[in-house]
NUGU-746925 format. One line per 10 residues: number of its first residue (from 0); for each residue x, y, z of N, C-alpha, C. Coordinates in nm, 4 decimals. Example, Ala and Ser with C-alpha at 12.3 -4.5 7.8 and 13.67 -1.06 7.14 Angstrom:
<pts>
0 = 1.3190 -0.5690 0.7800 1.2300 -0.4500 0.7800 1.3200 -0.3300 0.7800  1.2850 -0.2250 0.7080 1.3670 -0.1060 0.7140 1.2900 0.0030 0.7870
</pts>
This chain:
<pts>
0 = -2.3065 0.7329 -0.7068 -2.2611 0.5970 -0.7305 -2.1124 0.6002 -0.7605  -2.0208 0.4812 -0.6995 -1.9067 0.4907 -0.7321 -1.8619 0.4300 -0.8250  -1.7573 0.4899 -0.9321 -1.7239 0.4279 -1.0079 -1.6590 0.2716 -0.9776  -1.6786 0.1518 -1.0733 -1.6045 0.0642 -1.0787 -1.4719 0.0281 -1.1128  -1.3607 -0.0041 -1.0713 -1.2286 -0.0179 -1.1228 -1.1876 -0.1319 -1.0477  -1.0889 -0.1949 -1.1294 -1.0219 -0.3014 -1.1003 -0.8764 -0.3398 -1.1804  -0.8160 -0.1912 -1.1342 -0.7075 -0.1893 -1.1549 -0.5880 -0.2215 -1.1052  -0.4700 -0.2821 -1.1537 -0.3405 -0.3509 -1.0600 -0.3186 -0.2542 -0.9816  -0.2749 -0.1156 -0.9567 -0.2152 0.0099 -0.8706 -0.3182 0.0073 -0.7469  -0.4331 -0.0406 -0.7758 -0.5336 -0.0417 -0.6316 -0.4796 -0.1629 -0.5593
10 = -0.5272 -0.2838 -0.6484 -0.4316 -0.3885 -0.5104 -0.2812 -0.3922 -0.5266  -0.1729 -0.3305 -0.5934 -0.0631 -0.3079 -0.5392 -0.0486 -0.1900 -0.3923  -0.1211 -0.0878 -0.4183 -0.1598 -0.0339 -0.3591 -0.1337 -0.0757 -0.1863  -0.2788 -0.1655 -0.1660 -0.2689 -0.1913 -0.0547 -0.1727 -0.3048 0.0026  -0.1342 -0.3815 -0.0683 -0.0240 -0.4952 -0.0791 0.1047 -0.4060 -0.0070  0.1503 -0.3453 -0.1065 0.2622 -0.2474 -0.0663 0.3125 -0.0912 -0.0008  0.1843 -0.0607 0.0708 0.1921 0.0546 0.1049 0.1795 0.0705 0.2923  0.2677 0.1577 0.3308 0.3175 0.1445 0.4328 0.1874 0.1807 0.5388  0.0993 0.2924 0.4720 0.0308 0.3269 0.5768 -0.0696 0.1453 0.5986  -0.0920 0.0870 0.4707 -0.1383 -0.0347 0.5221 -0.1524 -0.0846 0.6443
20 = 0.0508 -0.0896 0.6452 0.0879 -0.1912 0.7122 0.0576 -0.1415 0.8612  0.0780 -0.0167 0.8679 0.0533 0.0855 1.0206 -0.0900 0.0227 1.0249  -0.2075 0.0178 0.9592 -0.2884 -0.0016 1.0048 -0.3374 -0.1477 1.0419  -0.2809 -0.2316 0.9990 -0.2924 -0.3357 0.9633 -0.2224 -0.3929 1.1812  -0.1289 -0.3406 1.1490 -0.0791 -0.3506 1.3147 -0.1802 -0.3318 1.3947  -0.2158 -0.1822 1.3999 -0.2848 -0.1513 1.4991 -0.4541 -0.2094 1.5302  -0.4707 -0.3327 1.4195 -0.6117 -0.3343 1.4101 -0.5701 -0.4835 1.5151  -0.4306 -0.5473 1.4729 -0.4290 -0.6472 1.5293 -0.4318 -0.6380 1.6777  -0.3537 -0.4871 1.6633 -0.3323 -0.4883 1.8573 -0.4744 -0.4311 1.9302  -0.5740 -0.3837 1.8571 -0.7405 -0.3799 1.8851 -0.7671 -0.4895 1.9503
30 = -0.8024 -0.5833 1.8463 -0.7945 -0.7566 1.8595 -0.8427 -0.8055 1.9662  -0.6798 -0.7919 1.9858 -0.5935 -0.8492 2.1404 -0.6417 -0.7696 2.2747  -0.5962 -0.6434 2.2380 -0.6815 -0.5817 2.3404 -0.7982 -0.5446 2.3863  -0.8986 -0.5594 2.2931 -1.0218 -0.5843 2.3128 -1.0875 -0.6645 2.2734  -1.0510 -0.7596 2.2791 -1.1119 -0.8914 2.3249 -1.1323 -0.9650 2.4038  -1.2846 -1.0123 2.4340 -1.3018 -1.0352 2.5755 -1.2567 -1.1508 2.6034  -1.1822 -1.2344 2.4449 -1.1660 -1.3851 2.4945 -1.0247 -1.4148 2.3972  -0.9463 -1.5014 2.4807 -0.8308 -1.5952 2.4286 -0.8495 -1.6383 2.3462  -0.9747 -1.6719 2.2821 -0.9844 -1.8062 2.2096 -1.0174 -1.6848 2.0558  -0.8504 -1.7786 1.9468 -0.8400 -1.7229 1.8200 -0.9540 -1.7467 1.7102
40 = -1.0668 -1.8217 1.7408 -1.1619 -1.7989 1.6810 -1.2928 -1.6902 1.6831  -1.2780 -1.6074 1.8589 -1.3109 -1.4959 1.8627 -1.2611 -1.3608 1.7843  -1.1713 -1.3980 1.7962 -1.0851 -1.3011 1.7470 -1.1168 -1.2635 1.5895  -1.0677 -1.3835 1.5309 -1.1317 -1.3958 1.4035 -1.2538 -1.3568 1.3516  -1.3397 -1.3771 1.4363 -1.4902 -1.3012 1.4528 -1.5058 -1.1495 1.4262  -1.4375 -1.1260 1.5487 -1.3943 -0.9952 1.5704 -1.3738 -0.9281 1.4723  -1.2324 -0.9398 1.3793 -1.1900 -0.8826 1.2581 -1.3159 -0.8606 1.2135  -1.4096 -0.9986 1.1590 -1.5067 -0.9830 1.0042 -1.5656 -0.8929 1.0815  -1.6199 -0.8385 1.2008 -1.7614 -0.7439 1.2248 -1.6276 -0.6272 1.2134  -1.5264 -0.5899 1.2461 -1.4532 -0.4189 1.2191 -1.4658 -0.4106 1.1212
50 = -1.3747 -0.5035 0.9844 -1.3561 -0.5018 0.8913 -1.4797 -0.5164 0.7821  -1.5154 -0.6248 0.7926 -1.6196 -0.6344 0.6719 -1.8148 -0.6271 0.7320  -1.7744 -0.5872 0.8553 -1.9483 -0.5344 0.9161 -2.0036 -0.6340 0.8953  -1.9704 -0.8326 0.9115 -2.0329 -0.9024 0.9466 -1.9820 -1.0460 0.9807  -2.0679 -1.1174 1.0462 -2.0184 -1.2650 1.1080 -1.9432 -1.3379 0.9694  -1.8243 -1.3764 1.0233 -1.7316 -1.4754 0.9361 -1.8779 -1.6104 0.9354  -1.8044 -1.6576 0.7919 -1.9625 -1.8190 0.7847 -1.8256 -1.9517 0.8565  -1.8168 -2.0615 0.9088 -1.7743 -2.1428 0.9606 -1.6511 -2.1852 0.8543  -1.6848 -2.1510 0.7434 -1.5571 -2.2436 0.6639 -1.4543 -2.0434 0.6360  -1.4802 -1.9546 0.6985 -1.4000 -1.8069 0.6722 -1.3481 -1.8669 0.8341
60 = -1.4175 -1.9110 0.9150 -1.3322 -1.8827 1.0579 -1.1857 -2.0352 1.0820  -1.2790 -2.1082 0.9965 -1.1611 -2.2511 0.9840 -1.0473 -2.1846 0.8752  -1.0791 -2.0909 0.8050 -0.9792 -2.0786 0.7141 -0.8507 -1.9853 0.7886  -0.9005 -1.8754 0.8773 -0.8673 -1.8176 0.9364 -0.7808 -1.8288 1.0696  -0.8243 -1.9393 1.1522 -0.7646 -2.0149 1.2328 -0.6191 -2.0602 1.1992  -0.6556 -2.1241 1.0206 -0.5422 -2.2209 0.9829 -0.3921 -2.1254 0.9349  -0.4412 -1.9978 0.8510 -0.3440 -1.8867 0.8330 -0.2915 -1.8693 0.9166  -0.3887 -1.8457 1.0766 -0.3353 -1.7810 1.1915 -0.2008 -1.8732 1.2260  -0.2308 -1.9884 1.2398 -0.1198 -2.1068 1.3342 -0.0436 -2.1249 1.1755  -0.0246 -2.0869 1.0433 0.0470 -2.1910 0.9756 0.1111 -2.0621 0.9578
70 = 0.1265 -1.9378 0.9333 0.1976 -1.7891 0.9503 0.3417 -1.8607 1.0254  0.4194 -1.8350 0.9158 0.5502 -1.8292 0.9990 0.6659 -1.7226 0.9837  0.6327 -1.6309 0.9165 0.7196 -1.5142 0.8884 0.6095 -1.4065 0.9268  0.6587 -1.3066 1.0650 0.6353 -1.2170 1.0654 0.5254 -1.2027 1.1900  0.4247 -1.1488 1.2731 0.3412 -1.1427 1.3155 0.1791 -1.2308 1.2456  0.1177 -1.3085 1.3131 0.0139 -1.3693 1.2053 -0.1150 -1.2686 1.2281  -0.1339 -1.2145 1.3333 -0.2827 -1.1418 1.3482 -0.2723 -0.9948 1.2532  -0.0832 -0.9636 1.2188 -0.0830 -0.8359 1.1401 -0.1193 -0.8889 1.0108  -0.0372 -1.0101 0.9730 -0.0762 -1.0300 0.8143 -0.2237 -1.0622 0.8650  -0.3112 -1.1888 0.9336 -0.4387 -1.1552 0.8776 -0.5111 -1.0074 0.8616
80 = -0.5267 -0.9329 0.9392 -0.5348 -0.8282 0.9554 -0.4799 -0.7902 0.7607  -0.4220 -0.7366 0.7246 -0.3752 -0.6813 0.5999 -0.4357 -0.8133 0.4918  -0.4470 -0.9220 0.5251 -0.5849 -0.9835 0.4449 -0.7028 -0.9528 0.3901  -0.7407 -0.9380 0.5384 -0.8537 -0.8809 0.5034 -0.9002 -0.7411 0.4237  -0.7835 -0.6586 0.4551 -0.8213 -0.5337 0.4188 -0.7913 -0.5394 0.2658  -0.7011 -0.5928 0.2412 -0.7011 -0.6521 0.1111 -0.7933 -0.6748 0.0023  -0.8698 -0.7656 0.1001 -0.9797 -0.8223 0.0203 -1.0811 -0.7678 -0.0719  -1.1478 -0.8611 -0.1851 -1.2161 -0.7548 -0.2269 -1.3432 -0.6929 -0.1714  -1.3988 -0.7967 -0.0772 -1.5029 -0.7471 -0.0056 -1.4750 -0.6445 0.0419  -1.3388 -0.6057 0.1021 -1.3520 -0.4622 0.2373 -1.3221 -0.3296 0.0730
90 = -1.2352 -0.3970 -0.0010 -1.2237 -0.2597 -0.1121 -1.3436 -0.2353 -0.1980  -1.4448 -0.3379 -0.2279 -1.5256 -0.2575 -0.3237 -1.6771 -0.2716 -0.2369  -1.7550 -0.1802 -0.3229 -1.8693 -0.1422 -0.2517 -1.9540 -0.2172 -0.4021  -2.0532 -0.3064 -0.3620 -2.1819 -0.3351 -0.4327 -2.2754 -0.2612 -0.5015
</pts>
């Protein structure tokens, strides 16, 4: 069993750390490239089954959509991408 922690250095951690961000790219350019469809709500899909091993619920894919198009600094599929991984769902285990 793993220990529990919920310490600031874990989500500074991933907030600020470079290999993050490397990964955080390359999950976006997955995405894109393997995806069988244009449409950014696939996509979005997509992420929750790599990342969190299941279907986004309708109000995660509207939320997701809206980050995507309202992102105005920087790449939006890298920051979602580093969202998610963020999150506490993908960092802690139940």
């Amino acid at each position: 069993r793993r220990n529990e922690s919920i310490v600031a250095p874990q989500a500074l951690f991933f907030m600020n750390e470079a290999w993050v961000d490397h990964i955080s790219v390359a999950l976006a350019a997955r995405i894109v490239r393997e995806s069988p469809s244009s449409d950014a709500a696939v996509h979005v899909a997509t992420l929750y089954e790599i990342v969190l091993g299941r279907q986004p619920t309708t109000a995660e894919i509207d939320l997701g959509l809206q980050l995507i198009t309202e992102t105005s600094v920087g790449d939006p599929w890298v920051r979602y991408c580093r969202l998610l991984l963020c999150s506490n769902e993908f960092l802690y285990v139940d």
